[in-house]
ChimeraX commands (.cxc) that place a marker at each C-alpha (Angstrom):
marker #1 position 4.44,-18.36,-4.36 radius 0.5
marker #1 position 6.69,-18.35,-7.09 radius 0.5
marker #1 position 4.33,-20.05,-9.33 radius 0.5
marker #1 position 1.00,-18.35,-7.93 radius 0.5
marker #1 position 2.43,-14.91,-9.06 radius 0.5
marker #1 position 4.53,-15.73,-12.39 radius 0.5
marker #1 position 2.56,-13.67,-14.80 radius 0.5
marker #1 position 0.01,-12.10,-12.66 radius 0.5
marker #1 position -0.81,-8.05,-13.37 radius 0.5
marker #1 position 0.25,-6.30,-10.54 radius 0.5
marker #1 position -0.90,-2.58,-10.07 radius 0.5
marker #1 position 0.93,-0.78,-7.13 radius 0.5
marker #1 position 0.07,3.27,-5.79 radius 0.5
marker #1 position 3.44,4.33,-4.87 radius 0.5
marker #1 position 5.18,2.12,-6.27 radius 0.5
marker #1 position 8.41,3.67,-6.21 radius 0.5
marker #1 position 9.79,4.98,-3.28 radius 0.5
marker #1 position 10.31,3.40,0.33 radius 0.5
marker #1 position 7.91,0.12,0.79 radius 0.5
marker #1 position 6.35,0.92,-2.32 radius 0.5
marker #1 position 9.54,0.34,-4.08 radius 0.5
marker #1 position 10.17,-2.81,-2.17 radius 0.5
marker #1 position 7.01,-4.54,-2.90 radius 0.5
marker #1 position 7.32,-3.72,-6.99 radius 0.5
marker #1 position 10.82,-4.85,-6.69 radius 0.5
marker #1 position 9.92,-8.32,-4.92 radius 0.5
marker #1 position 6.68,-8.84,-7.37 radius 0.5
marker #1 position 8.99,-8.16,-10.59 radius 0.5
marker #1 position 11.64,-10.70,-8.89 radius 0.5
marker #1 position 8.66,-13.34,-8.58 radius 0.5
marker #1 position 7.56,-12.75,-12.37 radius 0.5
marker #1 position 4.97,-10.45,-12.33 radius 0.5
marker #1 position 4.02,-7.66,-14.76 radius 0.5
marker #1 position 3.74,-4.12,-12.68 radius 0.5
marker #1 position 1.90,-1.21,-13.29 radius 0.5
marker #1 position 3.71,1.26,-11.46 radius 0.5
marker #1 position 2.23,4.20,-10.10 radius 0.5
marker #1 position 4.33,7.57,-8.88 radius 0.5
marker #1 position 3.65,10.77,-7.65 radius 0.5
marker #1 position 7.25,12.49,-8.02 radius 0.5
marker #1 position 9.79,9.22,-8.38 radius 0.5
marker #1 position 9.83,9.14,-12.05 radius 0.5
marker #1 position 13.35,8.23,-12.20 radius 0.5
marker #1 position 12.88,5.05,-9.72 radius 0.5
marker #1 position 9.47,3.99,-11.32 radius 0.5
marker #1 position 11.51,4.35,-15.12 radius 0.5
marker #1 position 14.42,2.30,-13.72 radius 0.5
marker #1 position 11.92,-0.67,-12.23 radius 0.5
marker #1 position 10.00,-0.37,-15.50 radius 0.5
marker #1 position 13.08,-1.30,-17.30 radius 0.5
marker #1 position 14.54,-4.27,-14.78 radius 0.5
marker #1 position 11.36,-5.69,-15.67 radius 0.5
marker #1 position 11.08,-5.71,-19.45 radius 0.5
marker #1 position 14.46,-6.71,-19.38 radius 0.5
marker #1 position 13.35,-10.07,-17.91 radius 0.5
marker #1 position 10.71,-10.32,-20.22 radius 0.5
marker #1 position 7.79,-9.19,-18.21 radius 0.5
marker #1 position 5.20,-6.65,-18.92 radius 0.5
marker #1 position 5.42,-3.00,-17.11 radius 0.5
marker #1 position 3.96,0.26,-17.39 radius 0.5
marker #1 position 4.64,3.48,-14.99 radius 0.5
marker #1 position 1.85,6.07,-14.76 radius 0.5
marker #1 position 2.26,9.19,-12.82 radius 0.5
marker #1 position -0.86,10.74,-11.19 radius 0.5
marker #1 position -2.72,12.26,-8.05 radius 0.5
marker #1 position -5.06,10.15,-6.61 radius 0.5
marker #1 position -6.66,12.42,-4.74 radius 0.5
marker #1 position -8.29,13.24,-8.49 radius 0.5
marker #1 position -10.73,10.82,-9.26 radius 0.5
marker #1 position -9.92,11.63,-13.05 radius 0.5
marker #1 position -5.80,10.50,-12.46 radius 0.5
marker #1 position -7.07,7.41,-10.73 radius 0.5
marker #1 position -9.68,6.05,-13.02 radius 0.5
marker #1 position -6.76,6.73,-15.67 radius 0.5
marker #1 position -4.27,4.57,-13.69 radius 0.5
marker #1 position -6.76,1.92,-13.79 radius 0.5
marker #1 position -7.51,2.40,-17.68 radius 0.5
marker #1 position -3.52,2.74,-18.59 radius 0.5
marker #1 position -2.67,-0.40,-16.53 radius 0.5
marker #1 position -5.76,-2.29,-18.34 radius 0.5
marker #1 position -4.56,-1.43,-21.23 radius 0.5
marker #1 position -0.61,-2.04,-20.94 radius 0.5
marker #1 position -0.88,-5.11,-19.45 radius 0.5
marker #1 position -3.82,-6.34,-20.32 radius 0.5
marker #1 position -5.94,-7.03,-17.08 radius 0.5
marker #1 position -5.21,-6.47,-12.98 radius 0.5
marker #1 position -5.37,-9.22,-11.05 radius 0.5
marker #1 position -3.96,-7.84,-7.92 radius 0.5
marker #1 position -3.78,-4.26,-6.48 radius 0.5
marker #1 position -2.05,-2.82,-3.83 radius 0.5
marker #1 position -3.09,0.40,-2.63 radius 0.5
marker #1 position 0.17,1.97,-0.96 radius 0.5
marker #1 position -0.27,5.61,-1.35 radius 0.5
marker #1 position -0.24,7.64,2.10 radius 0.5
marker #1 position 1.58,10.09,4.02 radius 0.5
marker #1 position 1.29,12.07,7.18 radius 0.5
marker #1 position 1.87,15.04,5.62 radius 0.5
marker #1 position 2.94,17.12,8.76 radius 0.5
marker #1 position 2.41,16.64,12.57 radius 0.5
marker #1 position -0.11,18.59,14.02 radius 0.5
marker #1 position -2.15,18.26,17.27 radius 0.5
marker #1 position -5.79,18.40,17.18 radius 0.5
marker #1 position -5.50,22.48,18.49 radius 0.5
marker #1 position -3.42,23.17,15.26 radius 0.5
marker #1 position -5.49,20.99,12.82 radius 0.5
marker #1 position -7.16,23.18,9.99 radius 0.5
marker #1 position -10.26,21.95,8.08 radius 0.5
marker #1 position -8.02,21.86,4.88 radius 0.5
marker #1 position -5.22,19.87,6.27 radius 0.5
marker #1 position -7.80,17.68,7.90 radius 0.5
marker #1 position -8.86,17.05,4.55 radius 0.5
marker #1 position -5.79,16.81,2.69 radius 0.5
marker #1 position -4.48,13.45,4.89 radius 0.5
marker #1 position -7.89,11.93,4.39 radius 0.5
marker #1 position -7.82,12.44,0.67 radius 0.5
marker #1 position -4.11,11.06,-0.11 radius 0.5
marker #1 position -4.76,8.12,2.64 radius 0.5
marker #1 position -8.21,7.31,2.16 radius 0.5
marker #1 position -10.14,8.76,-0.44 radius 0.5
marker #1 position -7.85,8.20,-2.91 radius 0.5
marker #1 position -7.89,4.54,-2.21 radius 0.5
marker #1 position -11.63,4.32,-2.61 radius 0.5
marker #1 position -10.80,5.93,-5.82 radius 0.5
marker #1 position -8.61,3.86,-7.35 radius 0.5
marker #1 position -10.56,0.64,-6.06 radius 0.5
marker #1 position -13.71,1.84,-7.41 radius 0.5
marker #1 position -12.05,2.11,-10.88 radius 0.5
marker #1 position -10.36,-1.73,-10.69 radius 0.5
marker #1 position -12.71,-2.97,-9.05 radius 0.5
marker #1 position -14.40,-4.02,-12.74 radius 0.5
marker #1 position -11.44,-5.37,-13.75 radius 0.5
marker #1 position -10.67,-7.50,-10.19 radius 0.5
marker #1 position -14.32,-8.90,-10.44 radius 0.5
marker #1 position -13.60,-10.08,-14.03 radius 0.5
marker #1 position -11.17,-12.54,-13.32 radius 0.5
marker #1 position -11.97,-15.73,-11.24 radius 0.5
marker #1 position -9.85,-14.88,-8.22 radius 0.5
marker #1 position -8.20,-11.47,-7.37 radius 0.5
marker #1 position -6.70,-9.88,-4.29 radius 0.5
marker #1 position -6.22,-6.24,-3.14 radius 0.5
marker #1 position -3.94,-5.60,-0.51 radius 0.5
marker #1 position -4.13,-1.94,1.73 radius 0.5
marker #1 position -1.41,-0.68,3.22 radius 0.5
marker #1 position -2.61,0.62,7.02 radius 0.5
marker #1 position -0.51,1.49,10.18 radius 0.5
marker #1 position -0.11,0.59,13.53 radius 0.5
marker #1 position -0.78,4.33,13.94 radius 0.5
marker #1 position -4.43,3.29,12.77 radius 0.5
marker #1 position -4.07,0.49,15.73 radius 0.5
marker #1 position -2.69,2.55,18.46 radius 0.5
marker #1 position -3.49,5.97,18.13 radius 0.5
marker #1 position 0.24,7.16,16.83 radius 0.5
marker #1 position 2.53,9.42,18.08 radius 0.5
marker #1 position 1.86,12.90,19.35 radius 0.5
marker #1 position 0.66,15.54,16.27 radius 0.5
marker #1 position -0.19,12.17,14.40 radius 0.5
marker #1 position -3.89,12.05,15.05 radius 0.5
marker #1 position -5.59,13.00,10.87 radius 0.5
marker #1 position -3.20,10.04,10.08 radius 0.5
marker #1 position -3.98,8.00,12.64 radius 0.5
marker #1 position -7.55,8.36,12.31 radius 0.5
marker #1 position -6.83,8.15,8.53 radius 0.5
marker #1 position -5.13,4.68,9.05 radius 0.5
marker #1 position -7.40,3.15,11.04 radius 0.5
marker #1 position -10.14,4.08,8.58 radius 0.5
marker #1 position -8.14,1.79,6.24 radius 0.5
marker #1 position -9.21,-0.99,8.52 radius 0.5
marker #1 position -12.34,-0.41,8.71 radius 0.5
marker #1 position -12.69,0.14,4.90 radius 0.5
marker #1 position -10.67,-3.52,4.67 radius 0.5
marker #1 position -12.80,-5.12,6.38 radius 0.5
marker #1 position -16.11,-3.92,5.02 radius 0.5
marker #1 position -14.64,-4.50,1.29 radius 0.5
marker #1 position -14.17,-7.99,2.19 radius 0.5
marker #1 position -17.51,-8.65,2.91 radius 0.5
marker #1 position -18.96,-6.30,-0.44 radius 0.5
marker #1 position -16.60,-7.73,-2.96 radius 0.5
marker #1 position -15.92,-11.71,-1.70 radius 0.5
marker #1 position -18.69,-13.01,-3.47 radius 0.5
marker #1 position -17.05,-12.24,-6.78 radius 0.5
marker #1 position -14.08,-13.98,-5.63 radius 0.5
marker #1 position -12.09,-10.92,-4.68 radius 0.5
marker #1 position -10.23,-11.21,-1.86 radius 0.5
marker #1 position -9.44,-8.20,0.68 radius 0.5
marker #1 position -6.94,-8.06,3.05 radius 0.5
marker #1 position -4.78,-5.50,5.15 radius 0.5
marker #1 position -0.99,-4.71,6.49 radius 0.5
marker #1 position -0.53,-2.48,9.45 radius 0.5
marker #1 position 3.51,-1.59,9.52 radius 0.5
marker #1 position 5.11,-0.32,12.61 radius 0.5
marker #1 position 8.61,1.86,13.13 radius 0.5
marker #1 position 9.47,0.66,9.58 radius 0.5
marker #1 position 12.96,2.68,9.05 radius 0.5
marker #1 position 15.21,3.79,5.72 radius 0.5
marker #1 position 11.63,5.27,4.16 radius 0.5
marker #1 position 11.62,8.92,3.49 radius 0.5
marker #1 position 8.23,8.53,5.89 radius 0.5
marker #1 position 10.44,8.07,8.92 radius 0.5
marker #1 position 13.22,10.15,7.31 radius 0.5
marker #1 position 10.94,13.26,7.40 radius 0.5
marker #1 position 8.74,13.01,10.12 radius 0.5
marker #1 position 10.95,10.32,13.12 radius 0.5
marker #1 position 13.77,11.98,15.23 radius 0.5
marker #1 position 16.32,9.26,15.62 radius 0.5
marker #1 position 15.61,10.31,19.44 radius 0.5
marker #1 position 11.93,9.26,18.51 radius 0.5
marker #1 position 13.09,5.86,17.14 radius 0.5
marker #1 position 15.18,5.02,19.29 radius 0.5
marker #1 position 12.72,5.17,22.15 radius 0.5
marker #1 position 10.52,3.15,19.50 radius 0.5
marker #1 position 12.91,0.58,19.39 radius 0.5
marker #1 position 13.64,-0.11,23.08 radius 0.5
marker #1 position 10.16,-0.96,23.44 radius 0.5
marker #1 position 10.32,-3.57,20.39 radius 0.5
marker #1 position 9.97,-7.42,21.42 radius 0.5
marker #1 position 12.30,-7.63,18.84 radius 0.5
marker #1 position 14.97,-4.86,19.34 radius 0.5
marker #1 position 15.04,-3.73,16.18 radius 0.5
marker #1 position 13.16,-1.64,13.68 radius 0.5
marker #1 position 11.36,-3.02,10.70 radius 0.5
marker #1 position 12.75,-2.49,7.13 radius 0.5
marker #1 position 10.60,-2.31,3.61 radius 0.5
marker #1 position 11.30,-5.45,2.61 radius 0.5
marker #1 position 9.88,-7.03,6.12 radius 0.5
marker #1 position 6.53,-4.93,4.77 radius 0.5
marker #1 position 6.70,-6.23,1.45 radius 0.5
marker #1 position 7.16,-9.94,1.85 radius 0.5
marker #1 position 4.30,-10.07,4.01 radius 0.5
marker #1 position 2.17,-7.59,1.09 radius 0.5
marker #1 position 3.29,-10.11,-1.56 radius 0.5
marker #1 position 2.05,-13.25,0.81 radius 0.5
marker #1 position -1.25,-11.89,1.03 radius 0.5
marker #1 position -1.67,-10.49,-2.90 radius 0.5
marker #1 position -0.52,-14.37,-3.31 radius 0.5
marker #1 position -3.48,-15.16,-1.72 radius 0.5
marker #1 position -5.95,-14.45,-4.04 radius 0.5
marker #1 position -7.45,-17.88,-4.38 radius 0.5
marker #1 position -7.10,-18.78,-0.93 radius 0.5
marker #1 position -9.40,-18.38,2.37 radius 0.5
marker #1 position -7.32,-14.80,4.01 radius 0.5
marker #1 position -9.75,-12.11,3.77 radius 0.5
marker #1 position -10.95,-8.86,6.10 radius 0.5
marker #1 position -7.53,-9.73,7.59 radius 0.5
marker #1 position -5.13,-7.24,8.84 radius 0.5
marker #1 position -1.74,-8.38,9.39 radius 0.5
marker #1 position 0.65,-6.51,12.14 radius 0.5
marker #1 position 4.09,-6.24,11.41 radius 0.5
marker #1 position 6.07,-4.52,14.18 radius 0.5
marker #1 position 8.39,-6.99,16.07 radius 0.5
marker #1 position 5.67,-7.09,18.73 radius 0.5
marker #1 position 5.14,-4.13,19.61 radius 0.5
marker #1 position 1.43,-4.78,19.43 radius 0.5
marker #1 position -0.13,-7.54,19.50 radius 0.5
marker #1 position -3.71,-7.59,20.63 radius 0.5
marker link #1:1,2 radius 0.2
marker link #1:2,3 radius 0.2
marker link #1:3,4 radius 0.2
marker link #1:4,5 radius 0.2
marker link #1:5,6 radius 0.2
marker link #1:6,7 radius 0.2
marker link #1:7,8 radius 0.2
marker link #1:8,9 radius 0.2
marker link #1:9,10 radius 0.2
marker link #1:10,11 radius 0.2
marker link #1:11,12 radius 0.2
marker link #1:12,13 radius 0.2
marker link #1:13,14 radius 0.2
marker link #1:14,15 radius 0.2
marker link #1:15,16 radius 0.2
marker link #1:16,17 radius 0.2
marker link #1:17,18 radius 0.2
marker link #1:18,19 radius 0.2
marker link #1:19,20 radius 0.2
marker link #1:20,21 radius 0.2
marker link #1:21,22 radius 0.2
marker link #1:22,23 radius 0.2
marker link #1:23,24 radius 0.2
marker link #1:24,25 radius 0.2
marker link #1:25,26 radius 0.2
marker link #1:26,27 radius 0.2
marker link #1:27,28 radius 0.2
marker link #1:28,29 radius 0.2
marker link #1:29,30 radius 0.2
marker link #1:30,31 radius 0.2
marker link #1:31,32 radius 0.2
marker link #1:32,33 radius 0.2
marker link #1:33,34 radius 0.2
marker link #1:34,35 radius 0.2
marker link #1:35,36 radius 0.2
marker link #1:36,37 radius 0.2
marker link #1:37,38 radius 0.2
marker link #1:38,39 radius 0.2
marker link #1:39,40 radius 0.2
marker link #1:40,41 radius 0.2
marker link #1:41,42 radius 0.2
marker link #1:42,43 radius 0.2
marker link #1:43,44 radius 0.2
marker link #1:44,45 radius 0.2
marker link #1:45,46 radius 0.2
marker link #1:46,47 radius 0.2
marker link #1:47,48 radius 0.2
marker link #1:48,49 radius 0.2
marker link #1:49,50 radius 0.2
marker link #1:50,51 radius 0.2
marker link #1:51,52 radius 0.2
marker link #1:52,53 radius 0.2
marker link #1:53,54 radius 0.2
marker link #1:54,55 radius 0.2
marker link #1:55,56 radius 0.2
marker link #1:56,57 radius 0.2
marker link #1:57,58 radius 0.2
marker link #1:58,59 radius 0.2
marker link #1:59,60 radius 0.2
marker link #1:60,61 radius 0.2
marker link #1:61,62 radius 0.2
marker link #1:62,63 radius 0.2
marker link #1:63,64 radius 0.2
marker link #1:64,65 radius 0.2
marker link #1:65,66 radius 0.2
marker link #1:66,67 radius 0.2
marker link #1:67,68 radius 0.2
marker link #1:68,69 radius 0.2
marker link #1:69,70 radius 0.2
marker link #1:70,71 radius 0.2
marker link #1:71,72 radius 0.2
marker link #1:72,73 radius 0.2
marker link #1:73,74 radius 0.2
marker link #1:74,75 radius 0.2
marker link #1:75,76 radius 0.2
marker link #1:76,77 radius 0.2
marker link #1:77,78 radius 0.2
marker link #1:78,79 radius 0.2
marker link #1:79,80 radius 0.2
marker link #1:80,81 radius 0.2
marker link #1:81,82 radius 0.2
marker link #1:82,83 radius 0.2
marker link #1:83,84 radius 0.2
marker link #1:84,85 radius 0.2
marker link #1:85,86 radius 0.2
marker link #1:86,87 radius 0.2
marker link #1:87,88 radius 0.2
marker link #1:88,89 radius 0.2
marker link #1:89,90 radius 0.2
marker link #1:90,91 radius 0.2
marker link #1:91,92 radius 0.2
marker link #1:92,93 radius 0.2
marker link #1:93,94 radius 0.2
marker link #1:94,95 radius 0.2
marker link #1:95,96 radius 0.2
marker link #1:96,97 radius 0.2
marker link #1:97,98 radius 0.2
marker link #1:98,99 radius 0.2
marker link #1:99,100 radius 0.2
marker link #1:100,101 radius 0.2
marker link #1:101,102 radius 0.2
marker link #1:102,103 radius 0.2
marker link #1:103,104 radius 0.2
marker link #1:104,105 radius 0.2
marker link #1:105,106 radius 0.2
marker link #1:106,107 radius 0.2
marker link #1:107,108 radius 0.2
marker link #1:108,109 radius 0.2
marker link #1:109,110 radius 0.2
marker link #1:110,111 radius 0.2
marker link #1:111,112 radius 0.2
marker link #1:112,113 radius 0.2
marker link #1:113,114 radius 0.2
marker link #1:114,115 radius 0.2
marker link #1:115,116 radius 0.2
marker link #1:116,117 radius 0.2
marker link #1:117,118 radius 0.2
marker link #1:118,119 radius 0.2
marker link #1:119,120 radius 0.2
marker link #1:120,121 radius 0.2
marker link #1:121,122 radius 0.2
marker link #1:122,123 radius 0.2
marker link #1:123,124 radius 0.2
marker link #1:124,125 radius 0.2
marker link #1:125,126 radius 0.2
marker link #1:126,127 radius 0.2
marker link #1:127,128 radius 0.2
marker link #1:128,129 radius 0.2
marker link #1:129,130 radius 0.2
marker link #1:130,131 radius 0.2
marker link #1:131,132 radius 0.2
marker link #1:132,133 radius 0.2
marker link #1:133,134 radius 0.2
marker link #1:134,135 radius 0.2
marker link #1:135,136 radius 0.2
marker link #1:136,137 radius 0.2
marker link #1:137,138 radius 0.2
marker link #1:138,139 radius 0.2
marker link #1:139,140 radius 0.2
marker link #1:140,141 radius 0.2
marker link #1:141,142 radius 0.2
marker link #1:142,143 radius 0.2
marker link #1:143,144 radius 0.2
marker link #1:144,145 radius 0.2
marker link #1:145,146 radius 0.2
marker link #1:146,147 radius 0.2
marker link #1:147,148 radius 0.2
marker link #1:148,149 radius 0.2
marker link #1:149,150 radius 0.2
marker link #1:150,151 radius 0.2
marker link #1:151,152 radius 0.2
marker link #1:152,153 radius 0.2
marker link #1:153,154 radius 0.2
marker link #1:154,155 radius 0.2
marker link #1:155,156 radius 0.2
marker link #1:156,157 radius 0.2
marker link #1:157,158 radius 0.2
marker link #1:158,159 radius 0.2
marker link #1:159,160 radius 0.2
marker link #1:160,161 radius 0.2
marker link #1:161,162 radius 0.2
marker link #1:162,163 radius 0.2
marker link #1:163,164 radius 0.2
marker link #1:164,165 radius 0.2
marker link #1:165,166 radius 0.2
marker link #1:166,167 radius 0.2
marker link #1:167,168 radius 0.2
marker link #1:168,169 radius 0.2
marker link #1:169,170 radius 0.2
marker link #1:170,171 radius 0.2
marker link #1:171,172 radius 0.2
marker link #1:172,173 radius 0.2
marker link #1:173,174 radius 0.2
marker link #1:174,175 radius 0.2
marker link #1:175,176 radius 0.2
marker link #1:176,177 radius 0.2
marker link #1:177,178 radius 0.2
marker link #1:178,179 radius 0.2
marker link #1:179,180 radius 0.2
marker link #1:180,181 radius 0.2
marker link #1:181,182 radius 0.2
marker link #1:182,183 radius 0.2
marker link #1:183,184 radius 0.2
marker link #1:184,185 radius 0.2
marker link #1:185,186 radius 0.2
marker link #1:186,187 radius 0.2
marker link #1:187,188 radius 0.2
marker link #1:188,189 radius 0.2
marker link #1:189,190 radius 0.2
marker link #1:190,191 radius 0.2
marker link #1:191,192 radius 0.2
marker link #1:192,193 radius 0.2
marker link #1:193,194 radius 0.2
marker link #1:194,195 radius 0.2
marker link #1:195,196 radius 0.2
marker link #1:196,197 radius 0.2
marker link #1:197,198 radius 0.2
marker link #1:198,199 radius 0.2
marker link #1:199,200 radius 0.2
marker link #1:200,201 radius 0.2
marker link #1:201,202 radius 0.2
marker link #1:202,203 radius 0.2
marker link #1:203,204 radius 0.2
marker link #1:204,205 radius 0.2
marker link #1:205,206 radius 0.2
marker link #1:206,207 radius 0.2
marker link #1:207,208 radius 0.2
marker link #1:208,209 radius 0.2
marker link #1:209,210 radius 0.2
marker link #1:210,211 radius 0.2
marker link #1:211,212 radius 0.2
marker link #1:212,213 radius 0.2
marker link #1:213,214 radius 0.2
marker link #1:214,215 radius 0.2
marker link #1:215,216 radius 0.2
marker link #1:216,217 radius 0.2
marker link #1:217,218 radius 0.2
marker link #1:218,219 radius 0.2
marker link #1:219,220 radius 0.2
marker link #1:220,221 radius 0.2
marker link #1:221,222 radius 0.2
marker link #1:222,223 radius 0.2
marker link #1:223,224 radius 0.2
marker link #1:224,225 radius 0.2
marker link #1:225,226 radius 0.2
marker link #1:226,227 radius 0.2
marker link #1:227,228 radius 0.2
marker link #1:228,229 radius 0.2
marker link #1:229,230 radius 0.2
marker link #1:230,231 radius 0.2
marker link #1:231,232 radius 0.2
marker link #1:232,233 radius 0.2
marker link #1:233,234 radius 0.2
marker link #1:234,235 radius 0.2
marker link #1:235,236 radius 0.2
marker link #1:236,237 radius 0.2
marker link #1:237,238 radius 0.2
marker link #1:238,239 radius 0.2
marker link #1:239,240 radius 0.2
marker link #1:240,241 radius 0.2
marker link #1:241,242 radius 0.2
marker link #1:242,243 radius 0.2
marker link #1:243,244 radius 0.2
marker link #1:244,245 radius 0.2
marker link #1:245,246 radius 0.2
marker link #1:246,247 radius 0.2
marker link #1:247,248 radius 0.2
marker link #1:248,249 radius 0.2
marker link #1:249,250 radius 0.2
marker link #1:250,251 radius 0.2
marker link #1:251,252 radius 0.2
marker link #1:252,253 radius 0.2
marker link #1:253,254 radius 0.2
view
């Protein structure tokens, strides 16, 4: 893997913060050049930028909303244009926002999750998608849920149904973009603690209960999310695509 990614332009939404952070931090340490994109963690995304030109590698951080189809085709264009070409990108951006049963769900909250989870990923792969087709083998990796597998927790159901969207969307962009040698695939995290996801919206009462129910007995961490991100982006010129790959100690396994 080492070798596969040495070099390789890396463009990653949320690339700052929680797994985001993780996955930039393992592509820089496997010689990479990152294009990393933040919302609010300028600070983090200025201090990864800096590990990495330090070690010689290429890296650019872009701040933007993605729900704006105008921020996202300009993370595209800045990241074409400081590293010179994207050869793999992970779409990590996503948040639950707030928890809200389907009796308190407004139209514009409704809205607002599908926009940071889903449209803005159709966003920002429409705009590299030129650039992914370009090269001779690419990969895009999406960050889902096992929310999107299992329904999620109570006042979790625009996120849920957000998530498993993402699957759906995987799936289908396997089949539209493989024959230009792009390669689609998915991750679906479970209880993945030490995130300010799980920080904000988990009780440690909530995770707890998570946990006893784990295979495993423990809770996932970012960098158990990233290694397995980083496998599949490594995979751009192999046969793994329309996959989605669970990671959550068991705790589903259909």
């Amino acid at each position: 893997m080492n070798q596969k990614l040495q070099g390789k332009n890396v463009l990653i939404t949320a690339g700052a913060q929680g797994i985001g952070e993780a996955i930039t931090q393992q592509f820089i340490d496997l010689g990479a050049n990152v294009a990393i994109h933040y919302f609010s963690s300028s600070e983090r995304a200025e201090q990864l930028k800096t590990a990495t030109i330090e070690k010689g590698q290429k890296a650019v951080t872009i701040k933007g909303d993605l729900t704006k189809e105008e921020d996202a085709v300009n993370l595209v264009s800045n990241t074409k244009e400081a590293l010179g070409g994207i050869d793999i990108l992970i779409n990590n951006a996503g948040s639950l926002v707030a928890r809200k049963r389907l009796e308190e769900i407004e139209v514009d909250f409704w809205h607002k999750v599908m926009d940071i989870n889903l449209t803005s990923m159709m966003h920002v792969t429409k705009a590299a998608s030129p650039y992914l087709i370009k090269n001779e083998n690419s990969s895009i990796v999406n960050l889902a849920s096992l929310a999107g597998r299992k329904g999620g927790h109570a006042g979790s159901l625009a996120y849920s149904t957000s998530k498993g969207a993402i699957l759906t969307f995987t799936r289908a962009l396997s089949s539209e973009l493989g024959p230009h040698g792009v390669r689609v695939n998915a991750v679906a995290p479970g209880l993945i603690l030490g995130t300010a996801f799980h920080n904000t919206h988990t009780t440690p009462e909530s995770a707890a209960k998570t946990v006893s129910g784990i295979p495993i007995k423990r809770a996932g961490n970012a960098d158990d999310v990233a290694r397995a991100v980083v496998y599949l982006a490594s995979e751009y010129d192999g046969f793994i695509t329309g996959a989605t790959l669970d990671i959550n100690g068991g705790s589903y396994n259909m």
